[in-house]
FIMISE-747928 format. One record per residue (C-alpha): x negated, y, z negated; residue number from 1. Coordinates in nm, 2 decimals. Example, Ala and Ser with C-alpha at 12.3 -4.5 7.8 and 13.67 -1.06 7.14 Angstrom:
residues 2
(atom (-1.23, -0.45, -0.78), 1)
(atom (-1.37, -0.11, -0.71), 2)
end
This chain:
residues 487
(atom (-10.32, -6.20, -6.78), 1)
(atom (-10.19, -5.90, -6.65), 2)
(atom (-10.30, -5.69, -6.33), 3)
(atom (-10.21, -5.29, -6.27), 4)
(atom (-10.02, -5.28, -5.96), 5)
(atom (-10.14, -4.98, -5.76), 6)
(atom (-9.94, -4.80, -5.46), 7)
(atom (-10.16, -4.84, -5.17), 8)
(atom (-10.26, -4.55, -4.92), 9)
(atom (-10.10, -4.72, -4.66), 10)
(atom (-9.75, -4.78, -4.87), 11)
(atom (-9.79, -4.41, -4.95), 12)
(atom (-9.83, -4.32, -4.58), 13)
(atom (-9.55, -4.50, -4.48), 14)
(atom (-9.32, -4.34, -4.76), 15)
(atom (-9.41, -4.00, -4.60), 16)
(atom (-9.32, -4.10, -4.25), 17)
(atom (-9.01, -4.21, -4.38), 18)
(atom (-8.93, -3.89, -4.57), 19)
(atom (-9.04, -3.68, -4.24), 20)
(atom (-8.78, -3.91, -4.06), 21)
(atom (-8.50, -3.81, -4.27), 22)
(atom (-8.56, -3.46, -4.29), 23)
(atom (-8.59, -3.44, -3.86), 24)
(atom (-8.27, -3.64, -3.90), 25)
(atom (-8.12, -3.38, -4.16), 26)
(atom (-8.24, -3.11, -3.95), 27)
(atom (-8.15, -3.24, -3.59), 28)
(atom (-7.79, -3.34, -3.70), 29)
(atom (-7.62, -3.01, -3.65), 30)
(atom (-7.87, -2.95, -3.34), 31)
(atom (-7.75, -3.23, -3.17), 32)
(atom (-7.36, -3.18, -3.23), 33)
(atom (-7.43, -2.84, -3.19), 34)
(atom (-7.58, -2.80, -2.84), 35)
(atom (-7.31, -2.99, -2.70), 36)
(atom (-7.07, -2.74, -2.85), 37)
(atom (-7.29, -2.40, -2.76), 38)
(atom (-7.27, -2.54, -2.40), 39)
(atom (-6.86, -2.62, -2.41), 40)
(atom (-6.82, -2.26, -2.52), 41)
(atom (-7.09, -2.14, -2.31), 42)
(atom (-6.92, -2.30, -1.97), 43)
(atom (-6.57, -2.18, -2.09), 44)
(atom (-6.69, -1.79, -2.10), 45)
(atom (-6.85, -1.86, -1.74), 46)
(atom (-6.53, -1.96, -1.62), 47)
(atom (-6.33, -1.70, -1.75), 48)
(atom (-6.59, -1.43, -1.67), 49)
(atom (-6.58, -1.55, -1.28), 50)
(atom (-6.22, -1.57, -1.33), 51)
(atom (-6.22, -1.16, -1.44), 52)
(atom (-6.45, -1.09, -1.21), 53)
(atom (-6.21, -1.23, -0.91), 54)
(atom (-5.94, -1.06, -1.00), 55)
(atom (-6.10, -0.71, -1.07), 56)
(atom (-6.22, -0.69, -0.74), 57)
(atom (-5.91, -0.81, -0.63), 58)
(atom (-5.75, -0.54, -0.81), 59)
(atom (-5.99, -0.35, -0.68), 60)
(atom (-5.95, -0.42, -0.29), 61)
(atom (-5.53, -0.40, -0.36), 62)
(atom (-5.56, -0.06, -0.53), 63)
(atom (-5.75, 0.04, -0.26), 64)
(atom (-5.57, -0.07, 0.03), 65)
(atom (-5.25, 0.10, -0.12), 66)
(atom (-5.47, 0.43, -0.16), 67)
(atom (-5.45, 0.43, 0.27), 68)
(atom (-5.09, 0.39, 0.31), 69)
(atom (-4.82, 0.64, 0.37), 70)
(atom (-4.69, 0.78, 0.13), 71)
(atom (-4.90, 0.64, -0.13), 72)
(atom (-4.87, 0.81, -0.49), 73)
(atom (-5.14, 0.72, -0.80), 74)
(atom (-4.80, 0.53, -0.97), 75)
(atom (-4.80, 0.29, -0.63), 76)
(atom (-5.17, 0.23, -0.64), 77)
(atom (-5.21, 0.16, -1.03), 78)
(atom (-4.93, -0.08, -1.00), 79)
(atom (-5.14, -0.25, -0.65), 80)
(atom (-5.42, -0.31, -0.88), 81)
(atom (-5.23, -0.41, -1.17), 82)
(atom (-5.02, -0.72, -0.96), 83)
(atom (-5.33, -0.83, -0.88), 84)
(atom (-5.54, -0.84, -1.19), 85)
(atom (-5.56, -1.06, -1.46), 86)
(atom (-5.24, -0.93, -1.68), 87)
(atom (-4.94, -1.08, -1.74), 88)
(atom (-4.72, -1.02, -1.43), 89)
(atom (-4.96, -1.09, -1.10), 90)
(atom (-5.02, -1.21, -0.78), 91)
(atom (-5.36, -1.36, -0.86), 92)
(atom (-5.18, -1.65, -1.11), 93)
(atom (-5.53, -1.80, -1.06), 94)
(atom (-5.73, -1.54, -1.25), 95)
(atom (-5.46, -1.52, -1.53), 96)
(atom (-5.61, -1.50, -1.84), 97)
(atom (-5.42, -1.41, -2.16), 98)
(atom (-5.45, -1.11, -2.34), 99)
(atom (-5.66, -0.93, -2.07), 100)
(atom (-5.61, -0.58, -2.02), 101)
(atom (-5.67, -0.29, -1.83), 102)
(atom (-5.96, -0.08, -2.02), 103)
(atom (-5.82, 0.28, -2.08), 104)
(atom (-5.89, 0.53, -1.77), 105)
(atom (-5.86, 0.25, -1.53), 106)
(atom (-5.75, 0.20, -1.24), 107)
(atom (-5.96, 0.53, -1.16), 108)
(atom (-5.90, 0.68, -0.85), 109)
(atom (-6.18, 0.95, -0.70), 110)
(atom (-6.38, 1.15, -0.42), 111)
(atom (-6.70, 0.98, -0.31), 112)
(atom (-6.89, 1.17, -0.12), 113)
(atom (-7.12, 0.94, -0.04), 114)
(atom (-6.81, 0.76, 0.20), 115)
(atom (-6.73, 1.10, 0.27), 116)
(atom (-7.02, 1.20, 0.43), 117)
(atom (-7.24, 0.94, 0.53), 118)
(atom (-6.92, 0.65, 0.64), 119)
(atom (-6.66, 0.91, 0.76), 120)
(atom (-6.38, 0.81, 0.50), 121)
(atom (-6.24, 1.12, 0.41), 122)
(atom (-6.07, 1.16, 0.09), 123)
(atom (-5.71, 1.20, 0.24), 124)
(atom (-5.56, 0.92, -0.03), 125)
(atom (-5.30, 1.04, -0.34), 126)
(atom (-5.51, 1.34, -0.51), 127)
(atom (-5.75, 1.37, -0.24), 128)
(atom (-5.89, 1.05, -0.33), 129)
(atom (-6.11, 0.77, -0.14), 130)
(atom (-6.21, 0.54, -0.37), 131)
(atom (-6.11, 0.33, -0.66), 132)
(atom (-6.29, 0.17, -0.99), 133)
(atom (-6.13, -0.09, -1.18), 134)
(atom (-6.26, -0.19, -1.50), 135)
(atom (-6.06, -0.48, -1.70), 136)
(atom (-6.13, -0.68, -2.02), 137)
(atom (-6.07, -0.99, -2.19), 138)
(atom (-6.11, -1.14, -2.55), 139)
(atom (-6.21, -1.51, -2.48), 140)
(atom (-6.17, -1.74, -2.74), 141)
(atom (-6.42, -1.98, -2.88), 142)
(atom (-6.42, -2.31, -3.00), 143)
(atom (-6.71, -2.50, -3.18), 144)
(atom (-6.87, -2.16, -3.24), 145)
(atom (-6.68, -2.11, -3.49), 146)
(atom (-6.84, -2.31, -3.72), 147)
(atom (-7.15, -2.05, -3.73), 148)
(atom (-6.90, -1.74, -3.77), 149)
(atom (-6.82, -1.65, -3.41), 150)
(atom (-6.41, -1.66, -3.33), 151)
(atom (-6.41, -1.50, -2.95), 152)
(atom (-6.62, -1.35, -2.71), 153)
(atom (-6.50, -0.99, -2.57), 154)
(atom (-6.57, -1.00, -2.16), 155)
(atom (-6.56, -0.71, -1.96), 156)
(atom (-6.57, -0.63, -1.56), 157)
(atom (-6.59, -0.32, -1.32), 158)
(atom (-6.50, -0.33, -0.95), 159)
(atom (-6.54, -0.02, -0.70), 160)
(atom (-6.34, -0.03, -0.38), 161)
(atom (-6.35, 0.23, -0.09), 162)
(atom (-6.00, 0.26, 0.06), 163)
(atom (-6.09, 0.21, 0.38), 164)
(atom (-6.43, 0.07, 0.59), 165)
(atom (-6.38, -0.31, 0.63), 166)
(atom (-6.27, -0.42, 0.99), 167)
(atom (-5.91, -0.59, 0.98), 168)
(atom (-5.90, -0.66, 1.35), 169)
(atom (-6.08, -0.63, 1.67), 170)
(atom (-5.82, -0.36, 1.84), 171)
(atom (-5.75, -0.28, 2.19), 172)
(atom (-5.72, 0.08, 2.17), 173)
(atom (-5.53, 0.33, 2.45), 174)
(atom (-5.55, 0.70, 2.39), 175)
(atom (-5.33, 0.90, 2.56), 176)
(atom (-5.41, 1.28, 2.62), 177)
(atom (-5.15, 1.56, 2.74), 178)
(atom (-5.37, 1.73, 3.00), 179)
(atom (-5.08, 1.94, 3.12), 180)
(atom (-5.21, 2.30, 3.22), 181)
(atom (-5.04, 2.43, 2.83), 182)
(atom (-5.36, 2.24, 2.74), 183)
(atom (-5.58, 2.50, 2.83), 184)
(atom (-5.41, 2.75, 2.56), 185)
(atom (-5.58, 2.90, 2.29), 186)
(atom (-5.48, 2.75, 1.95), 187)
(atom (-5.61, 3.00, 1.72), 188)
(atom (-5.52, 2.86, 1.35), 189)
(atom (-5.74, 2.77, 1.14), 190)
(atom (-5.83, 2.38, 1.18), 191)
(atom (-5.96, 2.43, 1.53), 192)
(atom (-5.98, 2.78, 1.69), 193)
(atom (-6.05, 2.72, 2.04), 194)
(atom (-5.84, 2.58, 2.35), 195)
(atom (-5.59, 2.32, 2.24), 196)
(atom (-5.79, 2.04, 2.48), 197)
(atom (-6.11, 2.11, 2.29), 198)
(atom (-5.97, 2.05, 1.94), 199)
(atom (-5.79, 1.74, 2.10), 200)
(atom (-6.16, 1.65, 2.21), 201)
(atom (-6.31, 1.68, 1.90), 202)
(atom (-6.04, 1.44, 1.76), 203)
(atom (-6.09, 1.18, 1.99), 204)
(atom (-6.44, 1.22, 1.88), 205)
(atom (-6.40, 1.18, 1.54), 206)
(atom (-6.22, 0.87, 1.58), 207)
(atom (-6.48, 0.75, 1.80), 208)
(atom (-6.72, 0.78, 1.54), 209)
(atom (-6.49, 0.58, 1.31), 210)
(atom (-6.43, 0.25, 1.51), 211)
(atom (-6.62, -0.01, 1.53), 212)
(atom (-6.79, -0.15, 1.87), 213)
(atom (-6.97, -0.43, 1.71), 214)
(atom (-6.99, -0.60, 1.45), 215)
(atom (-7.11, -0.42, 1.12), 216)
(atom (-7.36, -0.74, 1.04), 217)
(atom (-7.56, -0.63, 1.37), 218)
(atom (-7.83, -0.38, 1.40), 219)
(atom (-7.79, -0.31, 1.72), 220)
(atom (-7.49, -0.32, 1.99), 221)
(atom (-7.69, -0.45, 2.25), 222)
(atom (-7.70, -0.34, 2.63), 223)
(atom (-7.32, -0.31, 2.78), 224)
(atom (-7.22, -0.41, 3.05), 225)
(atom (-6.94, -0.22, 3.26), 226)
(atom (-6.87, -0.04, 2.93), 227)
(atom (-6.85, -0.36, 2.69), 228)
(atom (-7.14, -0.51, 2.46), 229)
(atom (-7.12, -0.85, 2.35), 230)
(atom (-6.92, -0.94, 2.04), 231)
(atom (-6.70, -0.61, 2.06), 232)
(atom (-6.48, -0.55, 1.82), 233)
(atom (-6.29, -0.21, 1.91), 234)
(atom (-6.25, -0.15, 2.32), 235)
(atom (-6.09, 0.20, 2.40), 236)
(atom (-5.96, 0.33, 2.73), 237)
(atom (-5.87, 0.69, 2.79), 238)
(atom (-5.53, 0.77, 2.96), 239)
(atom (-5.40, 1.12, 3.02), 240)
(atom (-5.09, 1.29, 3.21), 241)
(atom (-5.03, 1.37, 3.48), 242)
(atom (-5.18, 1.09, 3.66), 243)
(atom (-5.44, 1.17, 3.88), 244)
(atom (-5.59, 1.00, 4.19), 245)
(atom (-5.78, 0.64, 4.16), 246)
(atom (-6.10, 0.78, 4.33), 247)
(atom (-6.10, 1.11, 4.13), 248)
(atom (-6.05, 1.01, 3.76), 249)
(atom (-6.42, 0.99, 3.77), 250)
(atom (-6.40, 1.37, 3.74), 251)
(atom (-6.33, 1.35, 3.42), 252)
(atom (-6.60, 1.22, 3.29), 253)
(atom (-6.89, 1.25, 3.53), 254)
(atom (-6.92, 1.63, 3.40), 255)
(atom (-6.93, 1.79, 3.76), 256)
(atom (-6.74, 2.15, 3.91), 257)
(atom (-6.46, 1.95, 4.09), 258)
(atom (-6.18, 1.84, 3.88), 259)
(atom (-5.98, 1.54, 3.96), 260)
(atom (-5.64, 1.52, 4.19), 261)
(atom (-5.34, 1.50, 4.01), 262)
(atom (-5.04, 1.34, 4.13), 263)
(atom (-4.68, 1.38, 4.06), 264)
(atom (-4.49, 1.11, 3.88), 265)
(atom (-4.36, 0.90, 4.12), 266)
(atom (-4.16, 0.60, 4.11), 267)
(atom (-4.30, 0.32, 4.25), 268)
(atom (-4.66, 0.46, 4.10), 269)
(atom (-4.87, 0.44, 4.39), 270)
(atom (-5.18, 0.21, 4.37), 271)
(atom (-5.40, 0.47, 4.45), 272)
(atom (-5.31, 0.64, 4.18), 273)
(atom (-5.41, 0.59, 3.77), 274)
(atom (-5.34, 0.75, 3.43), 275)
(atom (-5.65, 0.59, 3.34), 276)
(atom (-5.98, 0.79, 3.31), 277)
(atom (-6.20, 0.54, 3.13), 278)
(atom (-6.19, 0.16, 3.16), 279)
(atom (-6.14, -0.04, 2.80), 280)
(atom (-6.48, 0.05, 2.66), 281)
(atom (-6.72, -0.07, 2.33), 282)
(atom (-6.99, 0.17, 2.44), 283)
(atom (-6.93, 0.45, 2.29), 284)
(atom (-7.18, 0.40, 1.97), 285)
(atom (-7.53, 0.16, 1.97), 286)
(atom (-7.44, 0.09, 1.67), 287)
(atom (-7.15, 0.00, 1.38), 288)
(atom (-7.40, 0.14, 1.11), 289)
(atom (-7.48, 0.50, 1.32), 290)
(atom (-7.19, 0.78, 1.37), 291)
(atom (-7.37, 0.91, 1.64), 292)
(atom (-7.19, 0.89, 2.00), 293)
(atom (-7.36, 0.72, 2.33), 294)
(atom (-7.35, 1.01, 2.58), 295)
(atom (-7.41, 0.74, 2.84), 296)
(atom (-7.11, 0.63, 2.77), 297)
(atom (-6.81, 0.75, 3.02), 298)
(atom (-6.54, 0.80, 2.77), 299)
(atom (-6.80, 0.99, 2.53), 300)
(atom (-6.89, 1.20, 2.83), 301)
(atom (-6.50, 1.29, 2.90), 302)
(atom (-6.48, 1.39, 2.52), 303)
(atom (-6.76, 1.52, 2.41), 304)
(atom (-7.03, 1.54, 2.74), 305)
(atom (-7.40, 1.52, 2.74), 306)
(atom (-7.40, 1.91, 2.56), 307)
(atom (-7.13, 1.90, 2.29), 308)
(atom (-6.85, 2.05, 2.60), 309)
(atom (-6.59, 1.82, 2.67), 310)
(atom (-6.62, 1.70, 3.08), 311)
(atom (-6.16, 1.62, 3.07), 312)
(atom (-6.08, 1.91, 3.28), 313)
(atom (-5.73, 2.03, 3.23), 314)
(atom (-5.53, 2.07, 3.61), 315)
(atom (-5.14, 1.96, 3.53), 316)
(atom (-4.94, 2.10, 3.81), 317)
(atom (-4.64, 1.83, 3.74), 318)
(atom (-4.52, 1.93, 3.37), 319)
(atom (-4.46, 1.67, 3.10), 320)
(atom (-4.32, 1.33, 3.15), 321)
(atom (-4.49, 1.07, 2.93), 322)
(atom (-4.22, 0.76, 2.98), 323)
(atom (-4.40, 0.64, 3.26), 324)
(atom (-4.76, 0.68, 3.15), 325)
(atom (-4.65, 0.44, 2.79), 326)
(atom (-4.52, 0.16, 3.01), 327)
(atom (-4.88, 0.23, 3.20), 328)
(atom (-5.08, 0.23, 2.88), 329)
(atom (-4.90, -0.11, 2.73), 330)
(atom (-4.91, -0.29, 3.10), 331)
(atom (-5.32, -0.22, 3.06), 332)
(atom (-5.32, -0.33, 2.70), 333)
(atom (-5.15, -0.69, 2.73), 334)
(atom (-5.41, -0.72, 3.02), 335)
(atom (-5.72, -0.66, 2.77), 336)
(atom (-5.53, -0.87, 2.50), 337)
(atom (-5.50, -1.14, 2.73), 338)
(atom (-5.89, -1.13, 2.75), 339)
(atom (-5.94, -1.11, 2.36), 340)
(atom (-5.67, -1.30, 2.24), 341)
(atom (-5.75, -1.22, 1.88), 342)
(atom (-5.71, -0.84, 1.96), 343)
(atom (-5.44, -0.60, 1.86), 344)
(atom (-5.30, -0.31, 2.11), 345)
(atom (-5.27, 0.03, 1.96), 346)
(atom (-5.13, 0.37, 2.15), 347)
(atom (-5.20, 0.72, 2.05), 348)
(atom (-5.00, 0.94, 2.20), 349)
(atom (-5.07, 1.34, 2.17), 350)
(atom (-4.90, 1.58, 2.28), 351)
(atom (-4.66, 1.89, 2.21), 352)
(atom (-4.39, 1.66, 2.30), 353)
(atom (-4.19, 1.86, 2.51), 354)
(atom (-4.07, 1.70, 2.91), 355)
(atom (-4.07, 1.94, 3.10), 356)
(atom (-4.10, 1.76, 3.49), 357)
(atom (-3.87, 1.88, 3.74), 358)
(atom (-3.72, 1.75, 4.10), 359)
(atom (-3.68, 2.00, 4.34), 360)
(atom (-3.47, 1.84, 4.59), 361)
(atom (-3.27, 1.51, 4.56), 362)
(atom (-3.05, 1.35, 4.74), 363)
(atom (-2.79, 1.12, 4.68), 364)
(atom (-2.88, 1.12, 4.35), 365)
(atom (-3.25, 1.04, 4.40), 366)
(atom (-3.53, 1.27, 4.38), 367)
(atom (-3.75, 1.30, 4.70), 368)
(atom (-3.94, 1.64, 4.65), 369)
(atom (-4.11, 1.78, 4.31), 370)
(atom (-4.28, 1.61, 4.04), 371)
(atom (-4.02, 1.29, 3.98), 372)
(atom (-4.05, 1.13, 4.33), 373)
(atom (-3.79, 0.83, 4.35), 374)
(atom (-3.66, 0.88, 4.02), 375)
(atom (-3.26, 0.88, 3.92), 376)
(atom (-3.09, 1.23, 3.89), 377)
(atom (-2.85, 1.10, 3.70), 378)
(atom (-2.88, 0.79, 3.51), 379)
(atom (-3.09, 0.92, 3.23), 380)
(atom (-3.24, 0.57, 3.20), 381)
(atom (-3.59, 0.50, 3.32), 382)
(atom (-3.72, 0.65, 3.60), 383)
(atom (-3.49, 0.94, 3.57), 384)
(atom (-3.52, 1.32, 3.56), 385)
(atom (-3.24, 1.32, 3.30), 386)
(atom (-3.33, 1.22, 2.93), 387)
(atom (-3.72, 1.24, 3.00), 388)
(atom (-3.76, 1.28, 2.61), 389)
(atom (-3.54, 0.97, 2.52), 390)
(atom (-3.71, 0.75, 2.77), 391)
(atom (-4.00, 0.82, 2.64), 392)
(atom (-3.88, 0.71, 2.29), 393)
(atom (-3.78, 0.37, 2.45), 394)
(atom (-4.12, 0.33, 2.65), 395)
(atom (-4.28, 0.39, 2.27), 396)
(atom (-3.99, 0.16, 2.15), 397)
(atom (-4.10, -0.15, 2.39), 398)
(atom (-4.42, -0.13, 2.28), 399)
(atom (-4.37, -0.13, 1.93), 400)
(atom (-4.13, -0.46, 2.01), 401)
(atom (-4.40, -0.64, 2.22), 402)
(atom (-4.68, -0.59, 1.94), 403)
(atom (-4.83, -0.26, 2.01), 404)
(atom (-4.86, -0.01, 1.73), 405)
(atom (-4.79, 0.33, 1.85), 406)
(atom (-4.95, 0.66, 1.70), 407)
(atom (-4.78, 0.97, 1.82), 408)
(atom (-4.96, 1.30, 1.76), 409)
(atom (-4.75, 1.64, 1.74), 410)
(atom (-4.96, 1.92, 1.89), 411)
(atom (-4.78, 2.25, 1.81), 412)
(atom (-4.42, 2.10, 1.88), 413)
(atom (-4.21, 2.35, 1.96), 414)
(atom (-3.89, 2.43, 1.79), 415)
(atom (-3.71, 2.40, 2.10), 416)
(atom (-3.74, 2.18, 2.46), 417)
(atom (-3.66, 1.82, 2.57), 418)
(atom (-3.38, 2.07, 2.83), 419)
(atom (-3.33, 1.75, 2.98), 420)
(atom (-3.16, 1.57, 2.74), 421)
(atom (-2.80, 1.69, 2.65), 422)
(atom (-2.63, 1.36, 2.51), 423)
(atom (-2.74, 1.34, 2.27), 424)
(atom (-2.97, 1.65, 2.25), 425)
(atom (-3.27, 1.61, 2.06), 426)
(atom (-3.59, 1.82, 1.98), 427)
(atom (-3.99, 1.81, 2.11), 428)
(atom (-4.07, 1.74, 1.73), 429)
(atom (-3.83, 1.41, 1.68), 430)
(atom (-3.91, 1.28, 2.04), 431)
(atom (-4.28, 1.27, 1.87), 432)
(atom (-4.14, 1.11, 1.54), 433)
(atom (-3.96, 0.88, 1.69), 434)
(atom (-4.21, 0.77, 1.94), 435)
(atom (-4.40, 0.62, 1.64), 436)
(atom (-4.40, 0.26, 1.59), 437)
(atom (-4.38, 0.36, 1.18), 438)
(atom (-4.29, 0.68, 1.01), 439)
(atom (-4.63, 0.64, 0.86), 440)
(atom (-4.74, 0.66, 1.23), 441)
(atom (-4.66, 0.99, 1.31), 442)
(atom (-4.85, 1.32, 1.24), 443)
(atom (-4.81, 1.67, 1.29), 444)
(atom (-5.02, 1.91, 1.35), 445)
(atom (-4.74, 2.23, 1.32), 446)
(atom (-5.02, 2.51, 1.23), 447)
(atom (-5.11, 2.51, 1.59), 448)
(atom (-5.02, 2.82, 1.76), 449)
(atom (-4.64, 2.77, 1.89), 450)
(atom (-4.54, 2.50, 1.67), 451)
(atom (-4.23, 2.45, 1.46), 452)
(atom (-4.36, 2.51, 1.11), 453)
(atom (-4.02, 2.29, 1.01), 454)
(atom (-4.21, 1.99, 1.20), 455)
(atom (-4.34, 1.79, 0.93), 456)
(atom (-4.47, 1.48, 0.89), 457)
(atom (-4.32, 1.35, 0.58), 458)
(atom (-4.54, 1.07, 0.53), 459)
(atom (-4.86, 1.17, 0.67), 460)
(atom (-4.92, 1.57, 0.57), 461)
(atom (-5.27, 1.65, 0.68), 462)
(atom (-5.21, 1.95, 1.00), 463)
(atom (-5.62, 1.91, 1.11), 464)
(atom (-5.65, 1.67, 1.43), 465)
(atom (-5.94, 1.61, 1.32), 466)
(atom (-5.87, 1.43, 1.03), 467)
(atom (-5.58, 1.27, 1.17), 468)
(atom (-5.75, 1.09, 1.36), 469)
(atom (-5.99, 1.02, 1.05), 470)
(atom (-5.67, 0.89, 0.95), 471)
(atom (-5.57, 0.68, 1.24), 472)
(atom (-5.94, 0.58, 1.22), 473)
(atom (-5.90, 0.43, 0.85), 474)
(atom (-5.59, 0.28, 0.93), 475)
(atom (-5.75, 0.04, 1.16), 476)
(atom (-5.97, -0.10, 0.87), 477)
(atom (-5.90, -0.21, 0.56), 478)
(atom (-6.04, -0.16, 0.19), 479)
(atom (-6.35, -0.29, 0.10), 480)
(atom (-6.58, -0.38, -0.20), 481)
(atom (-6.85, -0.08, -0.23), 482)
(atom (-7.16, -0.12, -0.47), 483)
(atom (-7.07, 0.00, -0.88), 484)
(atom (-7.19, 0.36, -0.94), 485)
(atom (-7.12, 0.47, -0.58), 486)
(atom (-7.08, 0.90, -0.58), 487)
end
């Protein structure tokens, strides 16, 4: 007898389940095997996008920092950014990646004006430039993608770097002013127009405005004490010749009638006499992120005073000899750098650069009457009323040797001068260029009324003080990384 066998609704059930099973299977195959290899490719573009990244802004920042330097052309700056991108031959072997390149139009150099204006970083680099955008690109290859039609990945990455803005170093800084009575002489061209101690002045402002008393990451200095806020960064004392008497300097700053008591340059120096005006000083600005000036401040009040008129008077009496107040200015400088030992000393020196000091009466070949009291009449080395404009160079020379970097500051040089020195002779113009530490060190400001138009600086062409010291300013920071899309 026979039966009809009959699938059961279970059995069917159970035939579906396994059908559903194999087509999740079918379907979750490539899924599974293929996540694994979305993520491999998906990590190695991360990498190598950090790894462009890196060395654009490296690029960037290199580019940049060349952009400051003397003598810097756009053929030295592309090739700063190029050693340090991601192309073959680099100094960032790290964020080598092959095949990058530099997109068309890049490195870019330009004119912000938003760091022009608002940060105080002129546009003084190759071009009359401030600024430089870096854009790179890379074809990144991929691996397991390729299975679904994708070979590479094309990565690109744009960096903007302002030439100058970051702090490199705190900085001890000494600014030495020529307050000899030629100071008080109109200087009529065009950069300043008013009494050469003004436009001086309103230098030393500028680069006030430029340093940095605190650090950038605070919002507010703090309260100083005798002159310094906590956490300073740049300290700077005021300096001038001739020296003046230790309970008059004051008069230089305290904006009064009476001017202070200069004194001639004698050797010893007497203790209760000073070159120096100001003490070292961070108070000059509340602030790294505001440009305006603390008129509380002393060496503020001797540059600018409480109403925009400078309170340095201008007496002289002694003519020029600036050998003795360098070895001043460095002896004060390794004092404050033994108090920040992380510090660096700088000197600016302007002046027309011309000795002119005399000795009225000497005997047996020492002066005892005049403006070089005690000094040699003959030696020619320091203190001497012979070679004033070579000792000078060696002051600036011994600086330079212990650490300081010297700034020297040609204010209408004349074409002729430095009478004292005969052998070898040499000019007011070259005693100024070779008082710098660096040629890129020494500026010239030859449009002012009486200067040698012949005396040039080579490396650093800008004639307006007051953007030499914009200059000297920037030189004391280093580039930094600026938001994309900066104008």
């Amino acid at each position: 007898m026979s039966r009809n066998i009959e699938t059961s609704p279970r059995a069917a059930d159970k035939n579906r389940r396994g059908q559903s099973v194999l087509l999740f299977v079918t379907l979750a195959v490539p899924l599974i095997f293929g996540l694994p290899a979305l993520l491999f490719d998906m990590s190695l573009v991360y990498i190598e996008q950090n790894k462009l990244t890196a060395s654009t802004q490296a690029a960037a920042l290199a580019g940049a920092e060349a952009m400051g330097q003397a003598g810097a052309t756009s053929a030295t700056v592309n090739a700063a950014a190029t050693l340090y991108g991601s192309t073959g031959t680099n100094k960032n072997a790290s964020s080598f990646l092959p095949g990058a390149t530099m997109v068309t139009g890049y490195p870019a150099m330009s004119c912000l004006s938003t760091l022009e204006n608002s940060f105080d970083i002129a546009c003084y680099g190759p071009s009359n430039t401030n600024a430089l955008v870096v854009k790179q690109q890379a074809s990144v290859p991929l691996y397991f993608l390729r299975m679904f039609g994708a070979s590479s990945v094309t990565l690109t990455s744009m960096a903007t770097a302002a030439m100058r803005g970051a702090s490199a170093s705190p900085f001890n800084v000494a600014i030495i002013l020529d307050t000899t009575r030629s100071m008080n002489d109109l200087d009529s061209d065009s950069n300043c127009n008013s009494t050469r101690i003004s436009c001086a002045m309103a230098g030393v402002q500028v680069l006030l405005k430029s340093l940095s008393p605190c650090p950038s990451s605070r919002a507010s200095c703090g309260a100083a004490t005798n002159g310094n806020v906590s956490n300073s960064v740049d300290r700077v004392s005021l300096f001038v010749f001739p020296g003046v008497t230790a309970l008059t300097n004051q008069d230089d700053y305290n904006c009064g009638s009476t001017a202070p008591t200069t004194v001639p340059y004698s050797t010893p120096f007497p203790v209760t006499s000073t070159y120096q005006i100001t003490n070292f000083a961070s108070d000059y600005r509340t602030s790294d992120k505001t440009s305006s000036l603390t008129t509380s401040s002393n060496i503020v009040a001797a540059v600018e005073g409480t109403s925009g008129t400078p309170c340095m008077h201008v007496v002289g009496g002694y003519g020029t000899y600036y050998a003795q107040v360098i070895y001043a200015a460095q002896s004060y400088l390794v004092t404050e750098q033994a108090s920040y030992p992380n510090s660096k000393n700088v000197i600016i020196l302007l002046s027309d650069g011309d000795a002119t000091a005399t000795c009225t009466l000497s005997v047996l070949g020492v002066c005892t009457a005049g403006a070089m009291i005690g000094a040699s009449t003959t030696s020619g080395t320091y203190p001497s009323s012979v070679q004033e404009c070579a000792q000078a160079v060696t002051a600036a020379a011994a600086a330079a040797t212990a650490g300081t970097r010297v700034y020297s500051v040609a204010y209408g040089a004349e074409a002729s001068g430095c009478t004292t020195d005969t052998s070898p002779a040499i000019t007011p113009c070259q005693t100024m260029q070779h008082i710098a530490s660096s040629p890129g060190f020494f500026f010239s400001d030859y449009t002012a009324t009486g200067g040698d138009s012949t005396c040039i600086s080579a490396s650093q062409p800008t004639t307006s003080l007051n953007q030499i010291f914009q200059v000297i300013a920037g030189d004391l920071t280093v580039a930094k990384l600026i938001p994309n899309g900066t104008h």
